[in-house]
C-alpha positions in Angstrom: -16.9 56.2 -56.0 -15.6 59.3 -53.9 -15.7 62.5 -55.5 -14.7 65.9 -53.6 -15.7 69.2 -54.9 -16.2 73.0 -53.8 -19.6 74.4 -53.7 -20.9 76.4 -56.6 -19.5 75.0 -60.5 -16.2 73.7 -59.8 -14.1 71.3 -60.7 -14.9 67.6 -59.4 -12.4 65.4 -58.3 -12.6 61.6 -57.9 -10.7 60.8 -54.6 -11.6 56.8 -54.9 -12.7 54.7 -58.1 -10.7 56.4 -60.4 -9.4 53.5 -61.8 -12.4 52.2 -62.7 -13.6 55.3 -64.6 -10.8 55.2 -66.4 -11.2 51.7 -67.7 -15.2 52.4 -68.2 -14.5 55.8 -70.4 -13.0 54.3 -73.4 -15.8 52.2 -73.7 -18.9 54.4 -73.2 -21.4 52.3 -74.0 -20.4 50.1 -70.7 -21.3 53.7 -68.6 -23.9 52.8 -66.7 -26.7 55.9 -67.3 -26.2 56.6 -63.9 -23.5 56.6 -60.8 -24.0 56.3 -57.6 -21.3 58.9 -56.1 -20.6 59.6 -52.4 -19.9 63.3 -52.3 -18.1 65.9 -50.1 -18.1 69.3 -50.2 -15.0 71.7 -49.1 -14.7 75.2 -49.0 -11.0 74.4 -50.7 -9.0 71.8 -52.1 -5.6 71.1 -53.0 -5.7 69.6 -56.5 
């Protein structure tokens, strides 16, 4: 999963796996306690 983001508390946004977020989210008891993320950091982003 790719997730960009600005530094500081922003916003995240999932650039790649969002799909299967989506499909894990209605089901929460299937998310896994923890995800292994790769992420970037940008001084701005379009959303």
């Amino acid at each position: 999963m790719i997730v960009l983001g600005e530094p500081g508390p922003a916003d995240l946004v999932v650039v790649e796996g969002h799909m299967r977020l989506t499909g894990l989210l209605p089901c929460p008891q299937w998310l896994p306690a923890e995800l292994l993320v790769l992420l970037g950091l940008t001084a701005h982003h379009a959303k």
